[in-house]
Legacy VTK file of the C-alpha trace (Angstrom):
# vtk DataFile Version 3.0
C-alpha trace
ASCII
DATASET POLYDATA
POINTS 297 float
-105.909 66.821 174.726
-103.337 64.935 177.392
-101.216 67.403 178.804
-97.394 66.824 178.477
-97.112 65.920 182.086
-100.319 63.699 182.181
-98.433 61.728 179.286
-95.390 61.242 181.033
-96.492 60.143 184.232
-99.129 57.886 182.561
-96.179 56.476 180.626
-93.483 56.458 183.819
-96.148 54.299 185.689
-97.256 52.089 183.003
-93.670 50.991 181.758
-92.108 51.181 185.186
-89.269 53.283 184.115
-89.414 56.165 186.896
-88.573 54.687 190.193
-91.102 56.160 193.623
-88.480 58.478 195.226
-86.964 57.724 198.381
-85.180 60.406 199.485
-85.024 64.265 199.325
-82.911 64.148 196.459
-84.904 62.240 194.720
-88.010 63.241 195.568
-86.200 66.836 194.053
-85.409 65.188 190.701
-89.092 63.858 190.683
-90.404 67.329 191.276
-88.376 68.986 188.570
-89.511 65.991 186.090
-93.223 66.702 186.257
-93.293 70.487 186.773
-95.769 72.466 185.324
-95.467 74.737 182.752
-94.514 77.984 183.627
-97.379 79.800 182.702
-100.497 77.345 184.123
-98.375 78.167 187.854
-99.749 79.587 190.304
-98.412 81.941 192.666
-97.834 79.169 195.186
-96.367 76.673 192.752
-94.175 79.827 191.480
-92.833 80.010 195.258
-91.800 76.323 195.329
-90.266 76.087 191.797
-88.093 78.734 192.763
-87.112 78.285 196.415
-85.952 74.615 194.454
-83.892 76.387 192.071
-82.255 78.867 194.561
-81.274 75.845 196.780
-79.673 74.336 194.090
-78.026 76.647 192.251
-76.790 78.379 195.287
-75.050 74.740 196.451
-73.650 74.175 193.326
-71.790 77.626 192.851
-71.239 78.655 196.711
-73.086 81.689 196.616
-76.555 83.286 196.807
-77.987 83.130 193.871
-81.805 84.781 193.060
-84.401 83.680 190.654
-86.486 86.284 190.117
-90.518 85.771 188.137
-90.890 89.546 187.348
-93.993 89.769 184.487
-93.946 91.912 181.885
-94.905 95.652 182.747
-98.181 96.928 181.453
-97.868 99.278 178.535
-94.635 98.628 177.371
-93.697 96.786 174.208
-89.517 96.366 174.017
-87.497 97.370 170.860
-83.808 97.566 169.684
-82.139 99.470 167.100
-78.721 98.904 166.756
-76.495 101.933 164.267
-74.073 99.999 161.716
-72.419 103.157 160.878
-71.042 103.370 164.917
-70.657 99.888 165.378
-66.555 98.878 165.208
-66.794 95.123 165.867
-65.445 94.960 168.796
-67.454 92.111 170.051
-67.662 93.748 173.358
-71.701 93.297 173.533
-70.791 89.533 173.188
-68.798 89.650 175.730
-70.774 91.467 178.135
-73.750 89.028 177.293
-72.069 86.079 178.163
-70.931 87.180 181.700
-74.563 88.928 181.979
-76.871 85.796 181.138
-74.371 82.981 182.448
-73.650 81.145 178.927
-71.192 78.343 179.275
-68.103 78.693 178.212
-66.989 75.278 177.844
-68.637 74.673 175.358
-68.750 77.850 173.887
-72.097 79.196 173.909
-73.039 83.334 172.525
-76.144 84.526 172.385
-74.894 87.314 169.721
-73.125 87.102 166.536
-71.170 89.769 165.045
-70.722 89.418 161.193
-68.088 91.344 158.705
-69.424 92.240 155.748
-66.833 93.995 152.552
-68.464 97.731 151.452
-69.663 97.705 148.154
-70.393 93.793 148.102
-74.091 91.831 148.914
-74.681 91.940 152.435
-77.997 90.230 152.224
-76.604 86.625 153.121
-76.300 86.448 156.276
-75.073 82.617 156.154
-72.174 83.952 153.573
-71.122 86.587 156.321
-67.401 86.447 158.211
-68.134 85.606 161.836
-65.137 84.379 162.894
-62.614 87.051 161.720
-59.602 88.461 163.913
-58.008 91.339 162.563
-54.817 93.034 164.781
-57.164 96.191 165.377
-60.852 97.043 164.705
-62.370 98.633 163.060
-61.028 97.215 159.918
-61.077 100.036 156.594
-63.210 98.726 153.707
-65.797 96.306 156.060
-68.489 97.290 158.221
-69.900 95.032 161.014
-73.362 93.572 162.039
-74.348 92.433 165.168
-77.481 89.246 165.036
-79.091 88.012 168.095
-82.842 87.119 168.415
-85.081 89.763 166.725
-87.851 89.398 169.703
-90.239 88.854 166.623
-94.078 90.075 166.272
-94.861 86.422 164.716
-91.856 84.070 165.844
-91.829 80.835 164.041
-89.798 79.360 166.725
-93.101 79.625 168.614
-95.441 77.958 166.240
-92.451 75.376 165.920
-92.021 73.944 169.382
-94.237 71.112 170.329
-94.540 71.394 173.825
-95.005 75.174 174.002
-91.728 75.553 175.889
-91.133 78.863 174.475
-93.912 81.695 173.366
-94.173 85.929 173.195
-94.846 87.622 176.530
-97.049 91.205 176.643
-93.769 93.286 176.436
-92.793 91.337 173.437
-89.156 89.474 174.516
-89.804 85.773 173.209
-88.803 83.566 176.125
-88.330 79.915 176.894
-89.203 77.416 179.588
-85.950 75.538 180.212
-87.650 73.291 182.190
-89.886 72.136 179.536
-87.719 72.321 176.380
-87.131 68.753 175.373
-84.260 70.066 173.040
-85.677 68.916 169.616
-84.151 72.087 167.767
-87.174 72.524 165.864
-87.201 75.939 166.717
-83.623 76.203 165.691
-84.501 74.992 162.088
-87.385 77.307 162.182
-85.721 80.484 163.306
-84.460 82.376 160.010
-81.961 84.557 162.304
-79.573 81.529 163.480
-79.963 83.195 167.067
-81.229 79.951 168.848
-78.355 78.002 170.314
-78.106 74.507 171.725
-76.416 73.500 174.667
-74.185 69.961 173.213
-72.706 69.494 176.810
-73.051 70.751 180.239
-72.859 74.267 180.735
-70.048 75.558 182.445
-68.872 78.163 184.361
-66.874 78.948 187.334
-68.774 79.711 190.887
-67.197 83.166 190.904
-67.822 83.783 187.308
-72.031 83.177 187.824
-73.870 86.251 187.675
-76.435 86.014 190.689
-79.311 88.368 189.819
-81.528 85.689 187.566
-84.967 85.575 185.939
-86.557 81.985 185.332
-86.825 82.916 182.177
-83.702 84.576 181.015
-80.756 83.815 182.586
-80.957 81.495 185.408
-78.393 78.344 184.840
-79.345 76.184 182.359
-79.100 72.259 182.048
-77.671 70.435 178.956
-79.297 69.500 176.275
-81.626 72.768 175.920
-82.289 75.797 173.455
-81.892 79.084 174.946
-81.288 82.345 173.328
-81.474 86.508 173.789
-84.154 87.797 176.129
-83.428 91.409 175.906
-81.951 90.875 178.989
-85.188 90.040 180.804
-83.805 90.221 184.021
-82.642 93.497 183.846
-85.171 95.550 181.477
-88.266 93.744 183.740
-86.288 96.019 186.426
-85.703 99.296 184.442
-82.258 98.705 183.122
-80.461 98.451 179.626
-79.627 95.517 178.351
-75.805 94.798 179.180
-74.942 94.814 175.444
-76.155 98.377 175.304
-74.464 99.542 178.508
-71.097 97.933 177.449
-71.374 99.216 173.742
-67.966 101.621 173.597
-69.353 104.040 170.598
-73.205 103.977 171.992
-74.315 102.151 168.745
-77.075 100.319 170.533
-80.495 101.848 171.367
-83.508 100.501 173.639
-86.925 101.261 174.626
-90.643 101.235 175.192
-92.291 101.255 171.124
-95.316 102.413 172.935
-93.908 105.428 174.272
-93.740 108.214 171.556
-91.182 110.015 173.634
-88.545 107.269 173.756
-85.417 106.828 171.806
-86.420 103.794 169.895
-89.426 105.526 168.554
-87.934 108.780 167.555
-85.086 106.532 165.160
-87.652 104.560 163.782
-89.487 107.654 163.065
-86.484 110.134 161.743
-83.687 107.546 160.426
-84.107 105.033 157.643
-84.511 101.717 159.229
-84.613 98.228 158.017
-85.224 94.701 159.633
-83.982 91.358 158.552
-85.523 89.561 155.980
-88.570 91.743 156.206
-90.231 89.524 153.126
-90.730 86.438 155.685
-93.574 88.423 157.695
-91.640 87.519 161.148
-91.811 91.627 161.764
-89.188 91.963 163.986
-88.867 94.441 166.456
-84.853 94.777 166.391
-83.933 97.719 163.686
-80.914 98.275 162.181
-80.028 101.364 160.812
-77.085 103.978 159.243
-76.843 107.487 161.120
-74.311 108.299 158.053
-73.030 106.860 154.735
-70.815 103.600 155.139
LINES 1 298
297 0 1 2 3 4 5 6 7 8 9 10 11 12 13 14 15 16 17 18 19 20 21 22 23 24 25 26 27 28 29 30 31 32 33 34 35 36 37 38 39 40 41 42 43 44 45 46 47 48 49 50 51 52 53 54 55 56 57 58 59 60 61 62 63 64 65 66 67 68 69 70 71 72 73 74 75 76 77 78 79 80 81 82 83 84 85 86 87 88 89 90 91 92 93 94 95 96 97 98 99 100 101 102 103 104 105 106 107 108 109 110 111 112 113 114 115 116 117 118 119 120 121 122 123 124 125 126 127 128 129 130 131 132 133 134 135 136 137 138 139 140 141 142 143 144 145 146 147 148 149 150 151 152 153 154 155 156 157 158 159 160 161 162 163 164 165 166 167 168 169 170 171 172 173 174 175 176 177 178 179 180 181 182 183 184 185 186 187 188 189 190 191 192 193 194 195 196 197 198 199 200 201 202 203 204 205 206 207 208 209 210 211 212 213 214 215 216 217 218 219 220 221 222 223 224 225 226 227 228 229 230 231 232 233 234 235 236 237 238 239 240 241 242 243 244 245 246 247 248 249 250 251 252 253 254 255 256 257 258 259 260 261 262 263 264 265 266 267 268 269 270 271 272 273 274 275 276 277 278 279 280 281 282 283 284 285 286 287 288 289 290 291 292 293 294 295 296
């Protein structure tokens, strides 16, 4: 089968439509169009991609900026569980996740949406939830709140979605995406059943001082416009034995992280001593984000 970049340069030299480069800036932009996929690099190739992307994005915002390639660490499978009965709806994870992974903020881009859901009413809708409310003071009496961002799925159907393999499952589980070679069709989008993809309409933007430096090619490293990106568990911290941000910055600790593998950690003992649940368990996605209720709500 012709590999993506076979096709394109076949096509650039048959119809003329790529011009030879000239100069280094250029010959930059022509290096960045026929890239390889992440994953067929090799350790060499790796070096060049990202001594590229430093250059650049440390012109562009006037400081150092580091993108790192850590892999996924052997025996370690990532999971979330996030406590509904704790959680106030604050929106403080969101807010710590966009200064964390360098979303734009004009336009508006959040990796995590917090919905307000009525007690006593369905809360099974997710589309039918309040995302956009903005009360005086939270918590509010009579609602609870429910943070959604990607659910790192077992079986993602973003994955079996995207037709140029741009984004797929590593070892440790965190569902990432090549920026690089997303063509933003928003397949993946339609095929998520979480709404946590998101689309980048314009140019991302953020000020030089506002850029977080410490990057991952995979997670948060700047991203151009007209690509998906989403939730990596914070890839570019975890990969380096941290919490994510959103469950450092959580004020009432309702957000829990660790190794499913490791029968010791937190994640394990609350899957096995609280009642969990995961979204829209029915579709067969098995995510490996639980949500749970330490008390009555």
């Amino acid at each position: 089968m012709t590999s993506r970049r076979t096709f394109l340069k076949d096509a650039a030299v048959g119809l003329g439509a790529i011009a030879v480069p000239v100069g280094n800036a250029d010959a930059s932009v022509w290096e960045a169009f026929f890239q390889s996929h992440f994953r067929e690099m090799d350790d060499d190739e790796k070096k060049k991609v990202i001594a590229r992307l430093e250059k650049d994005y440390s012109e562009k915002y006037k400081k150092d900026v580091k993108v790192g390639t850590e892999k996924a660490i052997p025996g370690v499978l990532f999971g979330y569980g996030l406590d509904l009965s704790r959680c106030i709806g604050c929106r403080r994870c969101v807010y710590g996740c966009v200064e964390e992974n360098n979303q734009s903020k004009d336009p508006q881009v959040q990796w995590i949406s917090v919905l307000r859901f009525k007690k006593g009413e369905p809360w099974s809708d997710l589309e039918a939830a309040d995302k956009y409310y903005n009360p005086a003071e939270v918590p509010e009496a009579d609602y609870f709140y429910m943070p959604v961002q990607c659910q790192q799925c077992e079986n993602p159907p973003c994955v079996k979605a995207c037709p140029t393999q741009a984004t797929w499952k590593e070892p440790d589980g965190i569902v990432v995406i090549d920026y690089d070679w997303c063509i933003g069709c928003r397949y993946c989008m339609a095929a998520c059943p979480y709404g946590a993809r998101r689309f980048n309409w314009g140019q991302p933007n953020r000020k030089p001082e506002e850029v977080n430096p410490k990057t991952h090619y995979l997670g948060n490293r700047p991203r151009p416009k007209g690509v998906v990106e989403k939730c990596t568990f914070c890839i570019q911290r975890v990969r380096n034995g941290r919490y994510p941000a959103c469950v450092e910055v959580c004020p009432v600790g309702a957000r829990k992280f660790g190794n499913l593998l490791d029968p010791n950690s937190e994640i394990r003992y609350l899957i096995e001593h609280k009642r969990v649940f995961r979204l829209k368990e029915d579709l067969n996605t098995h995510p490996k984000f639980y949500y749970f209720f330490a008390y009555g709500r």
